[in-house]
TORLUMVO-789633 format. One record per residue: x, y, z of N, C-alpha, C in turn; residue in one letter; residue number from 1. Coordinates in pm, 1 decimal. Example, Ala and Ser with C-alpha at 12.3 -4.5 7.8 and 13.67 -1.06 7.14 Angstrom:
<pts>
+----------+----------+----------+----------+----------+----------+----------+----------+----------+----+-----+
:       nx :       ny :       nz :      cax :      cay :      caz :       cx :       cy :       cz : aa :   i :
+----------+----------+----------+----------+----------+----------+----------+----------+----------+----+-----+
:   1319.0 :   -569.0 :    780.0 :   1230.0 :   -450.0 :    780.0 :   1320.0 :   -330.0 :    780.0 :  a :   1 :
:   1285.0 :   -225.0 :    708.0 :   1367.0 :   -106.0 :    714.0 :   1290.0 :      3.0 :    787.0 :  s :   2 :
+----------+----------+----------+----------+----------+----------+----------+----------+----------+----+-----+
</pts>
This chain:
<pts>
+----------+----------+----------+----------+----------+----------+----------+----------+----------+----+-----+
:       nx :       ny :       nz :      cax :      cay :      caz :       cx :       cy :       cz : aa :   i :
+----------+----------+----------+----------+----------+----------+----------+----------+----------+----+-----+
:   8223.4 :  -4163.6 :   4243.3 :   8267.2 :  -4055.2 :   4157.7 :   8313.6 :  -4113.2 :   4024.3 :  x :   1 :
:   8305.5 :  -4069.6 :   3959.4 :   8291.3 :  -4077.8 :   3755.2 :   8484.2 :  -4076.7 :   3766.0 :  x :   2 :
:   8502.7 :  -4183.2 :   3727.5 :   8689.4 :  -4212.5 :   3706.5 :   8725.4 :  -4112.6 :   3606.4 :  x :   3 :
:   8672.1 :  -4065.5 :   3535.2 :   8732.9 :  -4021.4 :   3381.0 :   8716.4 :  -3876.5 :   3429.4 :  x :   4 :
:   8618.7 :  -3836.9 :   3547.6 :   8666.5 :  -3693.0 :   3622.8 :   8727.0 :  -3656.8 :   3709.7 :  x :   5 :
:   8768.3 :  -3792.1 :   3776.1 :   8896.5 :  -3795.4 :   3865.6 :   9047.1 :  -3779.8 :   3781.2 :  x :   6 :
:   9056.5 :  -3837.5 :   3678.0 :   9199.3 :  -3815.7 :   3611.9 :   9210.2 :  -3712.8 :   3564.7 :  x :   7 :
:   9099.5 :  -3682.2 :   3488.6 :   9103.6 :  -3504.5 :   3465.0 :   9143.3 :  -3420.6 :   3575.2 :  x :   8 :
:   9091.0 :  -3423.7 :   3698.7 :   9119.3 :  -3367.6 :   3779.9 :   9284.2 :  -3355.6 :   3870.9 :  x :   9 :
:   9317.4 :  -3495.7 :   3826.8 :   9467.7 :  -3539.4 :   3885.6 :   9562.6 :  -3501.0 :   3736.5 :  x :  10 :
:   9517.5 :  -3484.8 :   3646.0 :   9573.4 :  -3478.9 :   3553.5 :   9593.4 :  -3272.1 :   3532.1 :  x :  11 :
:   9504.2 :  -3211.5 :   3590.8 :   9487.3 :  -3074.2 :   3611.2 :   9635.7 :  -3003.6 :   3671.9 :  x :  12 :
:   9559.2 :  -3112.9 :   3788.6 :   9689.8 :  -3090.8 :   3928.9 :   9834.0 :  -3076.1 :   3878.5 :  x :  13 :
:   9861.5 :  -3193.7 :   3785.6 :   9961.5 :  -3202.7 :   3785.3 :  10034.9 :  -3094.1 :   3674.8 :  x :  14 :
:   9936.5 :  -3047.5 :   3626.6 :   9976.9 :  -2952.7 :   3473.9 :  10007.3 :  -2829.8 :   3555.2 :  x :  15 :
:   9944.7 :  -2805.0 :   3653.3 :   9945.2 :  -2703.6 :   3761.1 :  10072.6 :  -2700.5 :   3861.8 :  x :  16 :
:  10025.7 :  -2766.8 :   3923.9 :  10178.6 :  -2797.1 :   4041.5 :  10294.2 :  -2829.4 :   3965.5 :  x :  17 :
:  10336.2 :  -2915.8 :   3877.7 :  10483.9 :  -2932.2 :   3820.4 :  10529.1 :  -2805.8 :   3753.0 :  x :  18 :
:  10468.5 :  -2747.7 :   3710.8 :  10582.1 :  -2639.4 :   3653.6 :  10596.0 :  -2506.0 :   3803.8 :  x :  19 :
:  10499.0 :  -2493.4 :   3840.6 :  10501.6 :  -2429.8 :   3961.9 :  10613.9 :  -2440.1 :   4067.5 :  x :  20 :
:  10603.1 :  -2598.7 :   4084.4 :  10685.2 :  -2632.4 :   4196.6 :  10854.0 :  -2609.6 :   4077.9 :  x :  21 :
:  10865.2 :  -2687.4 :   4006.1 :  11008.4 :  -2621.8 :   3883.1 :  11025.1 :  -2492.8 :   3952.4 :  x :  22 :
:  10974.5 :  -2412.0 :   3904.3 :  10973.4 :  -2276.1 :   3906.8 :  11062.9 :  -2213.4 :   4027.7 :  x :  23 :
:  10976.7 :  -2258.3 :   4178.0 :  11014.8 :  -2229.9 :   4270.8 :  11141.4 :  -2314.8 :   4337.9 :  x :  24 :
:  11131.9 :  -2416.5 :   4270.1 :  11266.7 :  -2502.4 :   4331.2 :  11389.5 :  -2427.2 :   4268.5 :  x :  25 :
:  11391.9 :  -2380.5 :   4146.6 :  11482.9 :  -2356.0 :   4058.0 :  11544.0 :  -2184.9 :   4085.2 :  x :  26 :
:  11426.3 :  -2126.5 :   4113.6 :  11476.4 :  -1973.1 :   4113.3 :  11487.7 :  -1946.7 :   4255.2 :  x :  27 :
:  11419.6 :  -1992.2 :   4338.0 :  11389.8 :  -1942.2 :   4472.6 :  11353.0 :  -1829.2 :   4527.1 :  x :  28 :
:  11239.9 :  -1817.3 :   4428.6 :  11184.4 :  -1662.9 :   4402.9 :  11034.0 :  -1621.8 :   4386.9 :  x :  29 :
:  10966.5 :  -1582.0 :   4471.2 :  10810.5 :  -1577.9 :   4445.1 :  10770.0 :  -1515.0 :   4328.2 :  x :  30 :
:  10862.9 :  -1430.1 :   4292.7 :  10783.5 :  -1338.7 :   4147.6 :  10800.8 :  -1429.8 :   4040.8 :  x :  31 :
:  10859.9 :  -1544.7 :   4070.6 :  10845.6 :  -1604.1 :   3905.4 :  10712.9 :  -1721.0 :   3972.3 :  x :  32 :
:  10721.6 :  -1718.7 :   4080.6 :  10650.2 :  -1869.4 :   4097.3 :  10484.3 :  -1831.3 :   4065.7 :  x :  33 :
:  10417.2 :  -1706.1 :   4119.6 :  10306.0 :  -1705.6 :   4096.4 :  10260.2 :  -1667.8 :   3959.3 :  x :  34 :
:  10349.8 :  -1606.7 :   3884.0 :  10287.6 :  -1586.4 :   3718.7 :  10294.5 :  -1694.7 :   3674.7 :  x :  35 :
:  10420.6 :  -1811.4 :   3713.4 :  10372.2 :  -1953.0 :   3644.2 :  10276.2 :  -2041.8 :   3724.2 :  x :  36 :
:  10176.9 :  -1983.0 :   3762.8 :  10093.3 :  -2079.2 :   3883.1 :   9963.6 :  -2000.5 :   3778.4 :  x :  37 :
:  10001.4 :  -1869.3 :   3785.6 :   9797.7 :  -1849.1 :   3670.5 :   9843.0 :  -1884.0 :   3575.0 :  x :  38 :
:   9934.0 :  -1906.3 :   3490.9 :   9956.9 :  -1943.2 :   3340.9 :   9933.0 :  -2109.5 :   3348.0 :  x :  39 :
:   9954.8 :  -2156.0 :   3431.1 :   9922.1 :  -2313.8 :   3415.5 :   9793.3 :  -2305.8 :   3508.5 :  x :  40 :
:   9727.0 :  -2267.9 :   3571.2 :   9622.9 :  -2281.8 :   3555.0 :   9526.7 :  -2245.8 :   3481.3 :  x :  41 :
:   9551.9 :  -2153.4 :   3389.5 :   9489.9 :  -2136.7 :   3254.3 :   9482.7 :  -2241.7 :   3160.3 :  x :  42 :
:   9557.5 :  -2334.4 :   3124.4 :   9604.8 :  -2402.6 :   3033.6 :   9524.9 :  -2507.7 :   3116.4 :  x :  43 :
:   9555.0 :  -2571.9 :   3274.6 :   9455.3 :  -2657.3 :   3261.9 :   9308.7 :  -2669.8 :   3301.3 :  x :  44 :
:   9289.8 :  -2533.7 :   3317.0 :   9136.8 :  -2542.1 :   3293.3 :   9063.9 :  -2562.9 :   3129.8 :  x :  45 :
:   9181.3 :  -2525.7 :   3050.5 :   9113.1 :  -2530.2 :   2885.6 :   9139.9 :  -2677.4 :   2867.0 :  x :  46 :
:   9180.2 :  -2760.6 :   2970.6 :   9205.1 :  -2925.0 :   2900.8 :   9024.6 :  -2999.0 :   2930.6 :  x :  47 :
:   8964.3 :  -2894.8 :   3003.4 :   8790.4 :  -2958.9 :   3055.4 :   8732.6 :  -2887.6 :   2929.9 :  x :  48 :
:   8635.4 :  -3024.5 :   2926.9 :   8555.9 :  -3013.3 :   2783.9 :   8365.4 :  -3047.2 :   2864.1 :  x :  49 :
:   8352.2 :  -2879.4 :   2908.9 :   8231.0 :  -2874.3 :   2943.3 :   8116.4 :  -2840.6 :   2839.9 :  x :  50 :
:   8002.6 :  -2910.6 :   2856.1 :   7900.5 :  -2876.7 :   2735.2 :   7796.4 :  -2816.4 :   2788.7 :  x :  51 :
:   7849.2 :  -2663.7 :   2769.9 :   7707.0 :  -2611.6 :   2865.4 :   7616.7 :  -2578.2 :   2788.2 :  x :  52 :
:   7498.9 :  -2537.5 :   2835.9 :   7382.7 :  -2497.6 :   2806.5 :   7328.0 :  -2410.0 :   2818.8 :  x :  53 :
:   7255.3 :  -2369.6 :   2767.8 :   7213.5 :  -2173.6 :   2782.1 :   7066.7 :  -2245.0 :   2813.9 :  x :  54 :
:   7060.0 :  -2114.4 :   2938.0 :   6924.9 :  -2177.2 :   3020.3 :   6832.8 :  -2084.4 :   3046.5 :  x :  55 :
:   6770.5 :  -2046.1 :   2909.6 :   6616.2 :  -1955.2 :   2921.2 :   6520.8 :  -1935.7 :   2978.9 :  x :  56 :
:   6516.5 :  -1855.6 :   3059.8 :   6365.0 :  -1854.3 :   3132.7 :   6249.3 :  -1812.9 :   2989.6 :  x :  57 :
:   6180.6 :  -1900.8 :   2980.6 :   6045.3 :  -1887.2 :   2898.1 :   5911.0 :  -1803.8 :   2918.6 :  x :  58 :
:   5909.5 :  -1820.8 :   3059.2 :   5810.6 :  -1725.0 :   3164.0 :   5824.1 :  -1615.6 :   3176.2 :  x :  59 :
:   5923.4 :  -1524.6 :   3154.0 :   6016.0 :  -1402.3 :   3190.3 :   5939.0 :  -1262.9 :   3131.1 :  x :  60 :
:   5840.4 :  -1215.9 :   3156.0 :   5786.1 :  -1084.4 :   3160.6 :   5874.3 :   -963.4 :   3117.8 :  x :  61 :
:   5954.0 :   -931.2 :   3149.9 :   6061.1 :   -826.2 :   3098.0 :   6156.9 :   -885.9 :   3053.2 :  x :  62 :
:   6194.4 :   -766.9 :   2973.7 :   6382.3 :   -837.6 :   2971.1 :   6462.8 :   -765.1 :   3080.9 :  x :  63 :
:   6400.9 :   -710.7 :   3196.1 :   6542.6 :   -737.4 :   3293.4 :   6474.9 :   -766.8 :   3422.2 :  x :  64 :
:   6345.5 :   -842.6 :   3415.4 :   6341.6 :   -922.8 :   3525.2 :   6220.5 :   -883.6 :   3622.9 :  x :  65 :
:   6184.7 :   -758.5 :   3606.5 :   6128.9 :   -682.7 :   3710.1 :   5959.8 :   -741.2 :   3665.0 :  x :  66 :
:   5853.3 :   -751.7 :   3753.1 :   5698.3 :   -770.7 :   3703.5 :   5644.1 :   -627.3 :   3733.8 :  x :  67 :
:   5694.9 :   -544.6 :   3703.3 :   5591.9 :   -402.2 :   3663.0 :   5509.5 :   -393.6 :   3564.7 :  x :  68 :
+----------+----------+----------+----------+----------+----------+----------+----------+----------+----+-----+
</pts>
């Protein structure tokens, strides 16, 4: 496995779980713990720097797919 997508990945975790686990150690309260569990996982999914590609079918007879 590619090292530099393993730290990203441990590096995710941790942007994720530490404020989470804060959260819940501190209040002892589920309603704060899961709004800070999607808010940091928002944040570290925007730390991945994917280069996608738009992937055309060239062959494609219609534009919605059908061969009538």
């Amino acid at each position: 496995m590619n090292t530099k997508k393993l730290r990203q990945g441990f590096l995710q975790a941790v942007i994720v779980l530490v404020p989470t686990y804060l959260v819940a150690y501190f209040t002892d309260k589920m309603v704060y713990t899961i709004p800070m569990l999607a808010a940091s996982s928002f944040i570290a999914a925007s730390i991945s720097s994917r280069d996608t590609k738009l992937k055309v079918d060239d062959d494609a007879e219609g534009s919605d797919g059908s061969d009538s």
